[in-house]
C-alpha positions in Angstrom: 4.7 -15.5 -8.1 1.6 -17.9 -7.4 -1.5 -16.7 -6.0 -2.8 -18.2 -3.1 -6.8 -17.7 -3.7 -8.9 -19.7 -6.1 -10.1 -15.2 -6.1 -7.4 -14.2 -6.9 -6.2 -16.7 -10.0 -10.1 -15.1 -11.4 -8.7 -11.8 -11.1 -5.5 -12.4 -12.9 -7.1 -14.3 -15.7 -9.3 -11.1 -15.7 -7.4 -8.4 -16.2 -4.8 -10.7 -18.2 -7.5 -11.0 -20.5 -8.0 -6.9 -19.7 -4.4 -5.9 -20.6 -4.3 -5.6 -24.5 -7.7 -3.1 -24.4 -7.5 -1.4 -21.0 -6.2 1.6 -21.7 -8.5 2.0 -24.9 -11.3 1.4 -22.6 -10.5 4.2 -20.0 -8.0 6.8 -21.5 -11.0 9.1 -23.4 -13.0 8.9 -20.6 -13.4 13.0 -19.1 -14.5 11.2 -15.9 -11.6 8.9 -15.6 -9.6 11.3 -16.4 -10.8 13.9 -13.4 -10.4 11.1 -10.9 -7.0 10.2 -12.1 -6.0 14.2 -11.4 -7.6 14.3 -7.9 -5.7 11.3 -7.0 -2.4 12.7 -8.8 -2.6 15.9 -6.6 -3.4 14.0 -3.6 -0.3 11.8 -4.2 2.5 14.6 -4.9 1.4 16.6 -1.8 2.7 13.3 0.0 5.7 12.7 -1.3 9.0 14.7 -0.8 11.3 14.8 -4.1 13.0 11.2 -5.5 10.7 8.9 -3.2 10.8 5.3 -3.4 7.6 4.1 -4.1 5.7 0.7 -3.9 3.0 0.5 -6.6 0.4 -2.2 -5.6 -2.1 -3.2 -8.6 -0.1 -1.1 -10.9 -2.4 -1.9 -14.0 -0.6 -0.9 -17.2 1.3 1.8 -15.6 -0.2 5.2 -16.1 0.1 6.4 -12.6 3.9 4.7 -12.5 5.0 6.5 -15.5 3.7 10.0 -14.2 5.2 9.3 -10.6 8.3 9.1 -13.1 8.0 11.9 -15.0 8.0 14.1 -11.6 11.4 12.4 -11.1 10.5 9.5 -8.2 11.3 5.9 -8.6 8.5 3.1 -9.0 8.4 0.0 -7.9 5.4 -1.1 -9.4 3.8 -4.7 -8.6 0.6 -6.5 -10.2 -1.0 -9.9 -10.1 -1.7 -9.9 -14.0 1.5 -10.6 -15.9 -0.4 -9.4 -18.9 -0.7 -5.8 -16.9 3.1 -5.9 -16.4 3.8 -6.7 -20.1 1.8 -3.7 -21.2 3.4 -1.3 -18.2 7.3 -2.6 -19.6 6.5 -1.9 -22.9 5.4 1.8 -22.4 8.1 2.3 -19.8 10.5 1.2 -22.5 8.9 3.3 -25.0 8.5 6.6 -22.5 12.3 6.4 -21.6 11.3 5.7 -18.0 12.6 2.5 -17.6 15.3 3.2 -15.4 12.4 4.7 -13.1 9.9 1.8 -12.8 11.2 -1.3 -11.2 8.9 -4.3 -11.9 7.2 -7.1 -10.2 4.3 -10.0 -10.7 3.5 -10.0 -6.8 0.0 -10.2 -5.2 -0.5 -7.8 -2.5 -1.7 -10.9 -0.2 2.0 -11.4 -0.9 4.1 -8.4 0.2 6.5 -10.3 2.4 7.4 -12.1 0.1 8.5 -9.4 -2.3 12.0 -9.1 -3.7 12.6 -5.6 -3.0 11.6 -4.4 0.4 12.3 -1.2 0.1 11.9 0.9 2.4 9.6 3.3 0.8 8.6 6.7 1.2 5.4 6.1 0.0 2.6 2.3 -0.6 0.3 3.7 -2.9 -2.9 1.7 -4.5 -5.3 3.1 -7.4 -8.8 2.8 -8.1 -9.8 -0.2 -5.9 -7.6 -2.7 -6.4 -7.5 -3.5 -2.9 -11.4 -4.2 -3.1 -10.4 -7.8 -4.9 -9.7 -9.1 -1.8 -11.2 -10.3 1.4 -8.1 -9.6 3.7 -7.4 -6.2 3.8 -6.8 -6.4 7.3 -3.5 -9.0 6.3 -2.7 -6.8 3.3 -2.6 -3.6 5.7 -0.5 -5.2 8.5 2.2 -5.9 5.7 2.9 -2.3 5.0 5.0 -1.3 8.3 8.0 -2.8 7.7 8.2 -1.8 4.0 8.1 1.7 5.0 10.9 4.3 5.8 10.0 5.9 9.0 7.0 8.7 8.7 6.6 6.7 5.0 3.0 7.5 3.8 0.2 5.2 2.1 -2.1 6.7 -0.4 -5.3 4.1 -1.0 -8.3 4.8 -3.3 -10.7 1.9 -1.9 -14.9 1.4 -2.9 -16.4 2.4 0.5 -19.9 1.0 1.6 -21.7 3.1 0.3 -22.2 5.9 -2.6 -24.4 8.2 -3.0 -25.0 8.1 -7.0 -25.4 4.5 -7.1 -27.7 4.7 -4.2 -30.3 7.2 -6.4 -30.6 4.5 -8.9 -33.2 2.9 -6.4 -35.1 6.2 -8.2 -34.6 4.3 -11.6 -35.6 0.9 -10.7 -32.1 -0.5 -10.5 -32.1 -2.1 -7.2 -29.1 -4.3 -7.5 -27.2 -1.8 -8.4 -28.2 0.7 -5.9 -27.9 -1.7 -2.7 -24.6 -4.0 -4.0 -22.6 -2.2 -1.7 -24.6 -2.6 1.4 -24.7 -6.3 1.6 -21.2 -7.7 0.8 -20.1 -9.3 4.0 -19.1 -12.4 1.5 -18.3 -10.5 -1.7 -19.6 -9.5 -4.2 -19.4 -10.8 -7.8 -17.7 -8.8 -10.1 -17.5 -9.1 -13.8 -14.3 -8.7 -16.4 -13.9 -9.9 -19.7 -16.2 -13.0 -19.1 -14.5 -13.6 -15.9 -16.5 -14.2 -12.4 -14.9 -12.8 -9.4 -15.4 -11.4 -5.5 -15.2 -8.1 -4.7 -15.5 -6.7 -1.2 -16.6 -2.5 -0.1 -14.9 -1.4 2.4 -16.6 1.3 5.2 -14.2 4.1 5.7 -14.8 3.5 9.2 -13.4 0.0 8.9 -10.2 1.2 6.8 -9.1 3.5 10.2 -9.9 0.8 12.2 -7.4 -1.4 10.6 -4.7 1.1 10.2 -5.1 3.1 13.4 -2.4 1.0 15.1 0.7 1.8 13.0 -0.4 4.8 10.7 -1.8 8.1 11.4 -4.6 9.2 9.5 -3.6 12.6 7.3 -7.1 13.2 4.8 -10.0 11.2 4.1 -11.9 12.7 1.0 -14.8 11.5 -1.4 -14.1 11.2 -5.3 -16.9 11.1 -7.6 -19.1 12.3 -4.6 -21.1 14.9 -6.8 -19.1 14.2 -10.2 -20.8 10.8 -11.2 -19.4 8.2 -11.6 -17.3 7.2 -14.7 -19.5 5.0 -15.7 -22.3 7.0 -16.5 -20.3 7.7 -19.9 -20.8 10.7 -21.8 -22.1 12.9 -18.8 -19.6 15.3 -19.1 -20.2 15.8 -22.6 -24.0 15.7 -22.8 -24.1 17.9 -19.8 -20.4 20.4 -19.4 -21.9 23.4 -17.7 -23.6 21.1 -15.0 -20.3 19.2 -14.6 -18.0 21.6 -14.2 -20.2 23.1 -11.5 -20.0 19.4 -10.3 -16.5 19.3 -9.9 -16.1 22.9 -8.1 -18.6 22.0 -5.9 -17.0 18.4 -5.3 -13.3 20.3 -5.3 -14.7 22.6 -2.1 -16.7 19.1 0.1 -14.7 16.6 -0.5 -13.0 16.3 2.5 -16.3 17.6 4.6 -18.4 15.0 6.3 -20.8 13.3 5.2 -19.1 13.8 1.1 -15.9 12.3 2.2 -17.6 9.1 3.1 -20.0 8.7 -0.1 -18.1 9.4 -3.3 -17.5 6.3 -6.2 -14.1 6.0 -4.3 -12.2 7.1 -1.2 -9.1 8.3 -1.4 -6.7 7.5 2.4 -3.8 9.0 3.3 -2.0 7.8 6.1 1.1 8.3 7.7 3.2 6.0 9.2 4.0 6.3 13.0 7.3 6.3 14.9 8.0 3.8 18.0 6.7 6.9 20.0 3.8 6.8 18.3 3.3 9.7 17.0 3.3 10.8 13.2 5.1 14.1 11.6 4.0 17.9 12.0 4.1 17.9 8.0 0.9 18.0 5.9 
């Protein structure tokens, strides 16, 4: 499927170019691997057994082929046909393919996907919906792709974050403040690629879904864990970060942490014509 943004052709060339080292990048990171289990726990309390769900920036499939393993079907969708050729070949390899349903889609692009649906559940990882500028049209999409009460699990890049923030303390003033000012983007960079990225206030994410969806949790990650970025933390440092990560286990969801963390993670739940959402947690 074409993109329709001179953005969004940079971000496929980026993570095409991505694809073939992602996973070597990320997989031995302890960080990335703690945010990928908050998010994991947070998505199986949403979803009753054998859901139907709509991955949207699917990557090279880890979260699809665990979504598998617990026995629900994936429908998993990316820009990057690079991504996609990665996430087939460990599908094939893993015995899930019968599992994980694929598709080159953009999410600016969702009526225009092959399969509808309905889902049980939209979910989107580690901020792949901050590559674009029109959340609100990418949010609007979801209704009709969803089975009535059907739930949407986002982890976005809010407006602001706490750790980043404190590197003002170390002289790194772009860093710190790149999240305050992005009313335009800002530029990101992959692989030699130059493209726009846009934060997203947790207030504005409500705003935009309040209409059809009920919001279930709003919850911090990497609120008092650092970021994964600061690499080796956990190692240099285990005692401090495993106090870290109880402490970040207990606030998350607690004003102001669920607002400040690396990422947010949304849950939402679809309402009925009455407009009212399910008793169900």
């Amino acid at each position: 499927m074409k993109t329709t943004t001179p953005n969004e052709n940079a971000v496929t060339e980026a993570f095409d170019r991505q694809s073939v080292l992602f996973d070597a990048l990320y997989d031995h990171n302890t960080i990335v691997r703690y945010k990928r289990s908050v998010v994991r726990e947070r998505l199986l309390q949403s979803l009753p057994p054998h859901s139907r769900v709509l991955e949207l920036n699917a990557g090279t499939g880890e979260d699809a082929l665990f979504l598998a393993r617990q026995g629900h079907r994936v429908h998993a969708t990316d820009i990057s046909q690079g991504m996609q050729k990665v996430l087939a070949k460990k599908a094939a390899q893993s015995g899930l393919q019968d599992h994980i349903t694929q598709e080159c889609c953009s999410f600016s692009c969702l009526d225009q996907l092959k399969d509808k649906g309905p889902y049980d559940l939209i979910f989107s990882n580690f901020a792949g919906l901050n590559c674009t500028g029109e959340l609100e049209k990418v949010l609007a999409s979801f209704p009709p792709l969803l089975k009535p009460h059907g739930r949407v699990v986002m982890v976005l890049l809010p407006g602001f974050c706490l750790w980043e923030f404190l590197l003002l303390f170390r002289g790194k003033w772009k860093t710190a403040t790149r999240r305050l000012w992005n009313r335009k983007g800002t530029t990101a960079h992959v692989e030699g690629v130059l493209f726009k990225c846009w934060y997203y206030r947790p207030s504005r994410v409500r705003h935009l879904m309040k209409h059809a969806f009920q919001e279930r949790s709003t919850e911090g990650l990497c609120t008092l864990v650092p970021p994964s970025y600061l690499e080796g933390f956990a190692e240099k440092y285990p005692r401090l970060y495993h106090f870290l990560k109880r402490q970040e286990s207990l606030k998350r969801a607690r004003w102001p942490w669920r607002g400040i963390g690396d990422y947010v993670i949304f849950s939402f739940e679809k309402k009925d014509r009455s407009g009212s959402a399910s008793c169900k947690g």
